[in-house]
C-alpha positions in Angstrom: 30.9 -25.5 0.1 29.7 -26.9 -2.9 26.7 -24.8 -4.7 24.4 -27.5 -4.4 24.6 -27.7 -0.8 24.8 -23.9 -0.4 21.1 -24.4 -2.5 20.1 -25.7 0.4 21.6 -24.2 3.8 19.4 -20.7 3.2 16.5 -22.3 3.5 17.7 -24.4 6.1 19.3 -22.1 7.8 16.0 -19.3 7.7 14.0 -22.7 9.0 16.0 -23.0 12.2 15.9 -19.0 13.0 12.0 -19.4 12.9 12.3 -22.6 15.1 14.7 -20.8 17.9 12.1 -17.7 17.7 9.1 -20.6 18.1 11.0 -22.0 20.9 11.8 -19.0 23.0 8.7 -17.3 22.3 5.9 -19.3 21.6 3.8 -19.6 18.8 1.3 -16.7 20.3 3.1 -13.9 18.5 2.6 -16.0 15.3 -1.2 -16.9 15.9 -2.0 -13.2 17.0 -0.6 -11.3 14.0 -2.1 -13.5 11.4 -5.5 -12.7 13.3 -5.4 -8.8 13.2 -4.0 -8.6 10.1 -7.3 -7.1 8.3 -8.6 -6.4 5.1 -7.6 -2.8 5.4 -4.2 -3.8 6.2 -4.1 -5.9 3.1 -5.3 -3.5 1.2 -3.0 -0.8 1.5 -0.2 -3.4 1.8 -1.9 -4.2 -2.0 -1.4 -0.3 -3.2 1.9 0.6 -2.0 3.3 -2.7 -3.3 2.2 -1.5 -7.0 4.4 1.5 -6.3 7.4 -0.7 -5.0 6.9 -3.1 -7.7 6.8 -0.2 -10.0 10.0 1.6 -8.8 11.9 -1.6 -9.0 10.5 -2.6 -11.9 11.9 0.9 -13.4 15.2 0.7 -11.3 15.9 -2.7 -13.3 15.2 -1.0 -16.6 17.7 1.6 -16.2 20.3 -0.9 -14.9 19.4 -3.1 -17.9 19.6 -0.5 -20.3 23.2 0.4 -19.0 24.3 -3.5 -19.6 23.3 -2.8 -23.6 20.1 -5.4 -22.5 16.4 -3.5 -23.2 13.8 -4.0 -21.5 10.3 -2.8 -21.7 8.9 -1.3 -19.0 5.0 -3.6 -18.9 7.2 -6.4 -19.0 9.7 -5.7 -16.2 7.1 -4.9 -14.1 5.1 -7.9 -14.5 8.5 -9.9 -14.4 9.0 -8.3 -10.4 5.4 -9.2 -9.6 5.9 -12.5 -10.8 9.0 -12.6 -8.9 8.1 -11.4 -6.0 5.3 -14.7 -5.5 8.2 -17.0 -6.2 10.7 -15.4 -3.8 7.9 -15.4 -0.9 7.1 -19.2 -1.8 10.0 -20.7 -3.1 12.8 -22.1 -0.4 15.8 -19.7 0.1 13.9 -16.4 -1.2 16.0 -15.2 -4.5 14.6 -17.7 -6.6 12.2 -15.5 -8.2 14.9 -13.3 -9.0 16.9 -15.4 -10.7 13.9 -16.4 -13.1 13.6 -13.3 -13.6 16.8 -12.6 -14.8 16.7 -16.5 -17.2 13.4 -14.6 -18.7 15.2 -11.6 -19.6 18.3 -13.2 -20.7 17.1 -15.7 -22.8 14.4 -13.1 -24.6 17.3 -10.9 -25.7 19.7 -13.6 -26.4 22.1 -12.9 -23.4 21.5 -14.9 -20.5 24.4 -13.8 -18.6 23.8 -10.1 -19.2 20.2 -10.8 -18.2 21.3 -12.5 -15.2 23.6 -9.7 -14.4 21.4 -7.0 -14.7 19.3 -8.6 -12.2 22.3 -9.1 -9.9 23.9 -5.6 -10.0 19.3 -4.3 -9.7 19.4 -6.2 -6.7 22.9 -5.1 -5.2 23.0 -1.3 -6.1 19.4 -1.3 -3.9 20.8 -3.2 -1.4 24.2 -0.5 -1.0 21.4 2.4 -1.4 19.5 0.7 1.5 22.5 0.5 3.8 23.8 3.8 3.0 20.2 4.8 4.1 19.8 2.9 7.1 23.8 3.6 8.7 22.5 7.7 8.0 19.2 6.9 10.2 21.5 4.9 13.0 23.3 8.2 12.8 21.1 10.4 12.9 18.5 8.9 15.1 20.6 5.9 16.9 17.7 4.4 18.7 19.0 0.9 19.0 23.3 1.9 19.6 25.8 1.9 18.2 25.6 -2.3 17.8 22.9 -1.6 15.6 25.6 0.5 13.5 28.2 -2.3 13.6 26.1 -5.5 12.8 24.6 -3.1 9.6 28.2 -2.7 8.3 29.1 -6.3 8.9 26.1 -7.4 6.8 26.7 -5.0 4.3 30.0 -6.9 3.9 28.8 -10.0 4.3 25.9 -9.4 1.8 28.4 -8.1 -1.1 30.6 -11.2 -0.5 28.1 -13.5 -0.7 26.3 -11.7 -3.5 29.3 -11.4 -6.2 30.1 -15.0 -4.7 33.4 -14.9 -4.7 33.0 -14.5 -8.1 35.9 -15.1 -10.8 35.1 -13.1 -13.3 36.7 -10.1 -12.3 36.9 -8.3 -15.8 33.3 -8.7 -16.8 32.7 -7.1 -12.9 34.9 -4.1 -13.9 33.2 -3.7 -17.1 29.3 -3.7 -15.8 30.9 -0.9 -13.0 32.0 0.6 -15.7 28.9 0.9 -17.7 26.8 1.4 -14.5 29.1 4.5 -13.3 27.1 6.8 -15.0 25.9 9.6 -12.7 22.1 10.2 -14.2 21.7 6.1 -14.2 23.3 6.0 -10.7 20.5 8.9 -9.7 17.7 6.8 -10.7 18.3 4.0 -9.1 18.8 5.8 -6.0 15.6 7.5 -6.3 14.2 4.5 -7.5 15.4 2.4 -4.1 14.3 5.4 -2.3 10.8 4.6 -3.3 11.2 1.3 -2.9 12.5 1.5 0.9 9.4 4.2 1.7 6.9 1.7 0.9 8.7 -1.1 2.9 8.6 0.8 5.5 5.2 2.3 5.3 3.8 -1.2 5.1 5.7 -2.6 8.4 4.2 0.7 10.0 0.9 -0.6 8.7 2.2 -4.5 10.5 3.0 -2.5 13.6 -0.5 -0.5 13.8 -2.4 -3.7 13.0 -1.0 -5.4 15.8 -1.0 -2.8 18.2 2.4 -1.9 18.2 3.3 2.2 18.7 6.6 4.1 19.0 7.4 7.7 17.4 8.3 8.1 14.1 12.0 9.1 15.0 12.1 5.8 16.5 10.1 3.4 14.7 11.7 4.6 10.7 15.9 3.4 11.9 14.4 0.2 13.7 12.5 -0.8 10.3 15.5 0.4 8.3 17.8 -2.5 10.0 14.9 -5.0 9.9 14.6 -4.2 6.1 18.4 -4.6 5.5 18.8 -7.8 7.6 15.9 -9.5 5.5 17.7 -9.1 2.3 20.3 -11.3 3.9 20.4 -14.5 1.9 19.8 -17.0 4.6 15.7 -17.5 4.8 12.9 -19.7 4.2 11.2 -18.3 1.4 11.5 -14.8 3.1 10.9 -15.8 6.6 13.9 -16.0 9.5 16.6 -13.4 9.5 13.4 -10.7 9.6 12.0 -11.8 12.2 14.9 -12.4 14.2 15.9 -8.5 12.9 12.6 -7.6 14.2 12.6 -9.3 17.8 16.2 -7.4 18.3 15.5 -4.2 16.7 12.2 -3.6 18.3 13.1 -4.7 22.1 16.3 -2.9 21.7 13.7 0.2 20.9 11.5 -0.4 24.0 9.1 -2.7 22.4 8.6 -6.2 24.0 10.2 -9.2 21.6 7.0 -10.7 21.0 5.7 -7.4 19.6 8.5 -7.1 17.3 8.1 -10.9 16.2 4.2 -10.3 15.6 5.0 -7.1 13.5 7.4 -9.3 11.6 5.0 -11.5 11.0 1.9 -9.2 10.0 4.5 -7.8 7.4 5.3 -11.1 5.9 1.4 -11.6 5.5 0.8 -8.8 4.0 4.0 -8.6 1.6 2.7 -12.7 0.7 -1.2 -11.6 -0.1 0.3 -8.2 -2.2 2.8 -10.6 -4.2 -0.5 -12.4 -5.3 -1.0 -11.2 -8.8 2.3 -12.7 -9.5 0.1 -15.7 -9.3 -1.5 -15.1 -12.6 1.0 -13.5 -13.9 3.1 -16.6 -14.0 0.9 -18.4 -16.6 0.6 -15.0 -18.6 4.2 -14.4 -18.6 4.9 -18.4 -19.8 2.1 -18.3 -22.8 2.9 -14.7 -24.0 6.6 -15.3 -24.6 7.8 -16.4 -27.6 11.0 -16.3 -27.1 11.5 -18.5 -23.6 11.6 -22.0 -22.5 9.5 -24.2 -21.4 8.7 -24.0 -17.3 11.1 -27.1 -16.9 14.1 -25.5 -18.9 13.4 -22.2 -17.4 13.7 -24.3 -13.8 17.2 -26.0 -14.6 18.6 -23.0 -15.7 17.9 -21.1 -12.4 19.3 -23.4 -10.8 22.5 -23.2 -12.6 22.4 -19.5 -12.8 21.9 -19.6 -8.8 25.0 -22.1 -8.6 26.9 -19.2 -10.3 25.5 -16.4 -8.5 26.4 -18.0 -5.6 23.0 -17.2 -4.2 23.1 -13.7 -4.1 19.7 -11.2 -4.0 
């Protein structure tokens, strides 16, 4: 499939989940979340995202910093806030990412080690993240041993999809190379370790704002595979293979399907209204920077970089 169309089945494809989730279960689940999600809710979903944000912010430093590209901390973590707006309103959800990685690039003179720091951020969190969530399946096993399978699947899937088939197989082997290094490698564990507490603490704040309860034991593996089938490259701006993760996961945990769909839901509010500074951070970021294109040049060249990525988060 040509990259151009690939551009364009994600978000086509994340479009269709939400319409098969519509058709089966109504749009209640939809309607109710987005009512009881509160100001409390948003609130704390506001707080722990500046420690997410943070800790990825940091966990890109140290993978940038490994490539031989610098990157100051203020600016990293405003570039994932900024990010994070355009990946939750943008079609096909990586797009933020990607400008992300352009910014960086271009500001230190090497777009394609900026665009691969980003890529190898995004995929060392994603490995930590399944590595996490097979241990809880494990461990805990509240939704079987499918649950276990279709984690490893998509882990495979993911990686081939992320790296894109790629053909550059000797650059590859050079950034594993520079990134083997145990101390970096322990950072960005931590670092993602962060980053997957706070995901999951704010879907526990979804699931409590729409009435949803289940023990801990239970509730932290069902959010684990939710987590690590949204990061699956197939979405409308963030929205499908979540809440499709979420309908299974939860009714497989004892939880009715429209419960998992409206915690999906409530969590996808709340992750949108906590991206918000990225908002004003996106006309900061384009008038403090010397060094980068314009909006329009910055737009073209995501695309391109996306095309070469072959659409990986």
């Amino acid at each position: 499939m040509k990259p151009a169309s690939w551009r364009w089945v994600r978000p086509a494809a994340g479009a269709l989940i939400l319409a098969a989730l519509v058709l089966r279960l109504g749009t209640d689940a939809f309607v109710d979340a987005m009512r009881a999600v509160d100001a409390t809710a948003l609130a704390l979903g506001a707080a722990i995202a500046l420690v997410t944000t943070t800790a990825g912010a940091w966990r890109w430093r140290v993978v940038a910093r490994q490539l031989h590209v610098e990157l100051a901390m203020p600016a990293a973590v405003v570039a994932c806030y900024r990010a994070q707006f355009l990946n939750v309103t943008l079609p096909g959800g990586v797009l933020g990412d990607i400008d992300r990685g352009v910014h960086h690039g271009r500001s230190v003179d090497d777009l394609g080690r900026g665009l691969r720091a980003v890529a190898w951020e995004r995929t060392l969190g994603q490995v930590a993240l399944v590595v996490v969530t097979v241990g809880a399946l494990v461990v805990a096993n509240p939704v079987g041993l499918t649950a276990l399978v279709a984690a490893v699947v998509g882990v495979v899937v993911g990686a081939v999809v992320l790296m894109g088939l790629t053909r550059v197989s000797r650059v590859v082997a050079a950034d594993v190379r520079a990134l083997s290094s145990r101390s970096a490698l322990a950072k960005v564990f931590v670092a993602s370790l962060v980053v997957m507490a706070g995901h999951v603490a704010t879907l526990a704040i979804a699931a409590r704002t729409v009435g949803v309860r289940m023990p801990a034991s239970t509730f932290v593996p069902v959010a684990l595979v939710v987590l690590l089938v949204a990061a699956v490259p197939l979405n409308l701006a963030g929205w499908g293979p979540r809440e499709a993760a979420a309908v299974w996961a939860f009714g497989a945990a004892g939880a009715k399907a429209s419960q998992g769909l409206a915690v999906a839901v409530a969590f996808g509010v709340i992750v949108f209204v906590s991206t918000l500074p990225g908002v004003a951070l996106l006309s900061v970021g384009r008038r403090t920077s010397p060094n980068l294109a314009s909006a329009d040049a910055v737009a073209r060249g995501a695309i391109r970089a996306d095309a070469r990525l072959g659409g990986g988060t």
